[in-house]
C-alpha positions in Angstrom: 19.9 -5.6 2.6 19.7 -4.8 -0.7 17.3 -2.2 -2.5 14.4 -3.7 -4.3 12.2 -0.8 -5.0 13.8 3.2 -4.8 11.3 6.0 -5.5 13.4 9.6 -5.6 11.1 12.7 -5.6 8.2 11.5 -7.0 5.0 13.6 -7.7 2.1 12.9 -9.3 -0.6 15.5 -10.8 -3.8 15.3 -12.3 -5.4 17.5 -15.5 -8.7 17.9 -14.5 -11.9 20.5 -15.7 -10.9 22.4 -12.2 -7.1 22.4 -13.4 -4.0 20.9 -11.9 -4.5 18.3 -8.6 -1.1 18.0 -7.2 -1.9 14.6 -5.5 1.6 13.6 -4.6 4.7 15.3 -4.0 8.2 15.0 -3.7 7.9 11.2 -2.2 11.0 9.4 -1.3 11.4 6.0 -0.2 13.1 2.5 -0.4 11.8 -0.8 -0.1 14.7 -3.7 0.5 14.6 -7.1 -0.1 12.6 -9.3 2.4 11.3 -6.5 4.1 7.3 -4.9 5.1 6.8 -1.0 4.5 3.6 0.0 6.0 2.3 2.7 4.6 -0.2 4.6 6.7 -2.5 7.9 6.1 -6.0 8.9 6.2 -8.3 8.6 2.9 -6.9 10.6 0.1 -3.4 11.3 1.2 -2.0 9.8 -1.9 -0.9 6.1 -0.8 -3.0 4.1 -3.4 -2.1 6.2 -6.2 1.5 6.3 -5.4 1.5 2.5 -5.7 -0.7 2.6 -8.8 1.9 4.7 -9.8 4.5 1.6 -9.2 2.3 -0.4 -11.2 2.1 2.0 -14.3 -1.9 1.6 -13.7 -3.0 5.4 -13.3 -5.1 7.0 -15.8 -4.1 8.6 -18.8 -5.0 12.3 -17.1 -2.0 11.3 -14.5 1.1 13.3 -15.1 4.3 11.5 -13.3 7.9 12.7 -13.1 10.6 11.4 -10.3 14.3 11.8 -10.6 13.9 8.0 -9.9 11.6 5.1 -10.4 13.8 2.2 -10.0 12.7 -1.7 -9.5 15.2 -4.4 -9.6 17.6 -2.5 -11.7 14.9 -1.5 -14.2 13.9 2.2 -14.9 10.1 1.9 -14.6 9.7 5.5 -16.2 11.1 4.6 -19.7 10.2 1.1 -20.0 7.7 0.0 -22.6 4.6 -1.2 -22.5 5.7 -5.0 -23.4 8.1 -4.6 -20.8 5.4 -3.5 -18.1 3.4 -6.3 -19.3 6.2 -8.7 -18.0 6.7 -7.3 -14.7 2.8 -6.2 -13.9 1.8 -9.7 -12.6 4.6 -11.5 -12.7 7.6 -9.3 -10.7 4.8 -7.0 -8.4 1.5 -8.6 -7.5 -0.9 -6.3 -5.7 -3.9 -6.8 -4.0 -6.5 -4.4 -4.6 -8.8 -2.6 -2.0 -12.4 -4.5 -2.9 -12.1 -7.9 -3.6 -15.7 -8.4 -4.4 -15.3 -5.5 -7.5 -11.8 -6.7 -8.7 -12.7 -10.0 -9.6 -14.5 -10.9 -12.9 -18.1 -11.3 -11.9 -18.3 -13.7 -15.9 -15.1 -16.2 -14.7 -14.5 -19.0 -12.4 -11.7 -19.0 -9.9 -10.0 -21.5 -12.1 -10.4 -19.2 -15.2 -8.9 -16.7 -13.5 -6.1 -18.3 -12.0 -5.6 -19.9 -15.2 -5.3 -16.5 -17.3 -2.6 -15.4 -15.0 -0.3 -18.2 -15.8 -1.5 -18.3 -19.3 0.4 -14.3 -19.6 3.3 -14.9 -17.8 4.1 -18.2 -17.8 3.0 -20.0 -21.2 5.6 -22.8 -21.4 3.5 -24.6 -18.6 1.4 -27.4 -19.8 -2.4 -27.5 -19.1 -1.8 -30.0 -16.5 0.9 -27.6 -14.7 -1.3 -24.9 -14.9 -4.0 -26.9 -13.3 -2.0 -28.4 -10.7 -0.3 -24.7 -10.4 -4.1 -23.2 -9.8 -4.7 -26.0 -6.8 -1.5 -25.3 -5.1 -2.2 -22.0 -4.7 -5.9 -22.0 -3.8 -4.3 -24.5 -0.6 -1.2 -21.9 -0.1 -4.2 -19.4 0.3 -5.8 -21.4 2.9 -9.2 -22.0 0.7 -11.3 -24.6 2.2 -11.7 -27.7 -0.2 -9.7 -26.0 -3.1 -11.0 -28.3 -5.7 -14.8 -27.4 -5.2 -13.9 -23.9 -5.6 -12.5 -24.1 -8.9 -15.7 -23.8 -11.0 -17.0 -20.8 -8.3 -18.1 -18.0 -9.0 -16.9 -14.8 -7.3 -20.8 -14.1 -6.3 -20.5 -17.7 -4.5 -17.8 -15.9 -2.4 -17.9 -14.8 1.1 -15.7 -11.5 1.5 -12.5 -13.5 2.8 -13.0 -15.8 0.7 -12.6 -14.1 -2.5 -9.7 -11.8 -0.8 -8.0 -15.2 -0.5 -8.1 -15.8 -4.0 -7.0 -12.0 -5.0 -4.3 -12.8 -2.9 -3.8 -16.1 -4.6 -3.9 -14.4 -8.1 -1.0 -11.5 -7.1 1.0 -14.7 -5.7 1.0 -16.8 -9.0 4.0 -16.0 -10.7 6.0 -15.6 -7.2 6.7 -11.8 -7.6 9.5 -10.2 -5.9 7.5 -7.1 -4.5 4.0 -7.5 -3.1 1.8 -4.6 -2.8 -1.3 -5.2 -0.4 -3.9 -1.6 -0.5 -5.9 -1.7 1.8 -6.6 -5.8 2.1 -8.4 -5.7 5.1 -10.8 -2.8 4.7 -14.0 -4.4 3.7 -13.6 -7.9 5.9 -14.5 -8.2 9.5 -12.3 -8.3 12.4 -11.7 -12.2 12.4 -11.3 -12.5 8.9 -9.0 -9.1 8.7 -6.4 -11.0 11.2 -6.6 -14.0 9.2 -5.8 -12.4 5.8 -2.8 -10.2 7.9 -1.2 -13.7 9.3 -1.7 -14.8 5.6 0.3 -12.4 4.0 2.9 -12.4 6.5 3.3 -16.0 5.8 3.0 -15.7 2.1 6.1 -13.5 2.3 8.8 -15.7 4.9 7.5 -18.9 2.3 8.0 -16.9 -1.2 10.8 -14.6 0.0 8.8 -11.3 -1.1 9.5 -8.0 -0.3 5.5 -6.4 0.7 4.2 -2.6 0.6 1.6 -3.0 2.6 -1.0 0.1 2.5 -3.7 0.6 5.5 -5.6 3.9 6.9 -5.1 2.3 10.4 -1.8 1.9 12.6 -3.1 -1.0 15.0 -3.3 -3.2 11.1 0.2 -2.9 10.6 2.1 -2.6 13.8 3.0 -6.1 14.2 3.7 -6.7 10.5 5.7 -4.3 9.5 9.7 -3.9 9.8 9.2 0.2 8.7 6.2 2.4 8.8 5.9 5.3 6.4 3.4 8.1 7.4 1.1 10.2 4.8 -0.6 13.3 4.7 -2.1 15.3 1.8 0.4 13.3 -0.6 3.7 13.9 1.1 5.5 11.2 3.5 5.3 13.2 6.9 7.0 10.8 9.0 9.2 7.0 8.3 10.6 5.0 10.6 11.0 1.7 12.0 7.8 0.3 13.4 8.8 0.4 17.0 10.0 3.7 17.5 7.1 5.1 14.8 4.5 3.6 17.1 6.0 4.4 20.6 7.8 7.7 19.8 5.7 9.5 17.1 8.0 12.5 16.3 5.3 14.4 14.1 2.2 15.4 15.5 -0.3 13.9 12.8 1.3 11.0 13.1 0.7 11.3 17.4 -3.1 12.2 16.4 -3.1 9.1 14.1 -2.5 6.8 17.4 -4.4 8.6 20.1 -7.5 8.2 17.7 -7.4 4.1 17.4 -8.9 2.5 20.9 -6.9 0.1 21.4 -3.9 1.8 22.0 -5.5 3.7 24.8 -4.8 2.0 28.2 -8.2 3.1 30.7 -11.6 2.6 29.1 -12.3 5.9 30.4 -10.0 8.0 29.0 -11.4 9.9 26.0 -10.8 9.5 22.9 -8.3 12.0 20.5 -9.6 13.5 17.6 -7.8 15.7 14.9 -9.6 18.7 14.4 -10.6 20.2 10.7 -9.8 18.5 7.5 -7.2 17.9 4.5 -6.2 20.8 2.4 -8.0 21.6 -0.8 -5.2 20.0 -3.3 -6.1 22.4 -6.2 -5.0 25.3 -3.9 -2.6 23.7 -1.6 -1.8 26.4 1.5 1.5 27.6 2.0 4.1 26.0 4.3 3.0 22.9 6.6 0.4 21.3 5.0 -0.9 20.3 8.3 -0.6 23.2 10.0 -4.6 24.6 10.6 -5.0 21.4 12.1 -1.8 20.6 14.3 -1.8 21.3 18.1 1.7 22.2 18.0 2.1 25.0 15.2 4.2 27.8 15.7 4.2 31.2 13.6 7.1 29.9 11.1 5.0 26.7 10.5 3.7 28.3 7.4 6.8 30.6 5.8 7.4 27.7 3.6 7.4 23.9 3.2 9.6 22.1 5.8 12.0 19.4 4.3 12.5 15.8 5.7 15.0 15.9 8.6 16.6 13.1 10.3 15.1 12.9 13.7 16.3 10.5 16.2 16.3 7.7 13.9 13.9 8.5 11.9 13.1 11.1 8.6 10.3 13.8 9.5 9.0 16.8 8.0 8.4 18.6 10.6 10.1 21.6 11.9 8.8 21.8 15.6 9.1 17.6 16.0 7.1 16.2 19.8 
């Protein structure tokens, strides 16, 4: 498969009254055409602002280098900002974390849709547009698309209006798709409902999808690759299967032994990583998990271990399970 998407040692830091954040580091990863990267870590590991990053949305306090920030065949570091204009909405659609916040509380679905297609695609006539709007309120599954046109996003249920973010980072049939956290504010039902969705959004459009959760049991049967994080570095990547069954780093084994499901006896009790994530202003030497792993050794914190190829899979890990 071809590469849609490569990121080479990206980091990402932050001027703040405190000083330097270093909130990602030396990140490395592909995305390939067609294919579903889930990208998996506890809150504040660095996976939303990595693909902010993508999307050339981080604030103007955010300073970004990488050897390589390439999409389609386009350098995404020295483009302008006409250029990031095109591809923002029209070659990657993301889906943002709170539907209920990211919509405009003072425009109708229609409005919305409409402005979309009114940035990127302006050669459409106002009857395309419309008809455009209505075929993707019924590709999103929105019950009696027509009446929802004039609706407001306070006239919304939860899924509802996630359904028409979704349908907003659809409109211009981008070639990337990044979902953040989709699920997070919906319940159960409605969470599987908006993963089948997506999954079917991207066989029918032919989309490659970055698709961003704190939890492993969301993307296990979505993904083709997952892609562990931890205090902004990518700890562990793999293919789903052997990520899930054969963890090879031990946050990523203390990832799955917390989630319920994937315990077999009601009885047996639950796992729970001990301590918390490093203060990023003073990031501690060596293994940035290492006060809270159950298998450190002395050497764990002499210096930063590098990704290794480990059966199959890259980890940074020196004493791999």
């Amino acid at each position: 498969m071809n590469i849609l998407l490569k990121v080479r040692n990206l980091s990402i830091k932050f001027q703040t009254k405190k000083g330097i954040i270093e909130a990602v580091r030396d990140v490395n990863f592909n995305v390939h055409e067609g294919e579903t990267l889930g990208v998996v870590g506890e809150s504040g590991c660095g996976k939303s602002i990595t693909n902010m990053a993508i999307m050339g949305l981080l604030a103007e306090n955010a300073i970004i280098t990488a050897d390589e920030l390439i999409f389609n065949g386009k350098n995404l570091l020295t483009i302008s900002t006409e250029e990031w204009q095109q591809i923002r909405g029209k070659e990657i659609g993301m889906i943002f974390q709170d539907p209920m916040s990211s919509l405009n509380p003072c425009y109708t679905v229609e409005q919305q849709l409409t402005e979309v297609l009114d940035i990127h695609e302006p050669n459409l006539t106002r009857e395309e547009k419309a008809q455009r709007v209505l075929d993707l309120l019924y590709n999103v599954g929105i019950p009696a698309p027509k009446d929802r046109l004039k609706a407001y996003p306070h006239e919304l249920s939860g899924g509802m209006s996630q359904r028409i973010m979704i349908a907003m980072a659809i409109a211009c049939n981008p070639k990337l798709l990044i979902a953040d956290e989709p699920t997070t504010a919906l319940d159960v039902t409605v969470q599987q409902q908006i993963i089948d969705l997506i999954e079917s959004l991207k066989v029918k459009f032919n989309m490659s999808v970055i698709f961003v959760s704190h939890d492993l049991s969301v993307v296990k049967d979505i993904t083709d690759r997952i892609q562990v994080m931890y205090a902004g570095e990518i700890i562990e990547t793999g293919k789903t299967d052997l990520v899930i069954n054969q963890p090879k780093h031990p946050y990523t084994k203390g990832l799955l032994d917390s989630i319920p499901s994937f315990h077999t006896t009601k009885t047996e009790e639950l796992f729970s990583i001990s301590g918390i994530v490093p203060d990023l202003h003073h990031r501690p030497q060596g293994c940035q998990f290492y006060a809270r792993c159950f298998n450190k050794k002395d050497d764990c914190n002499v210096s930063t271990p590098k990704i290794s190829e480990v059966e199959n899979r890259e980890v940074r890990c020196i004493h791999t399970l």
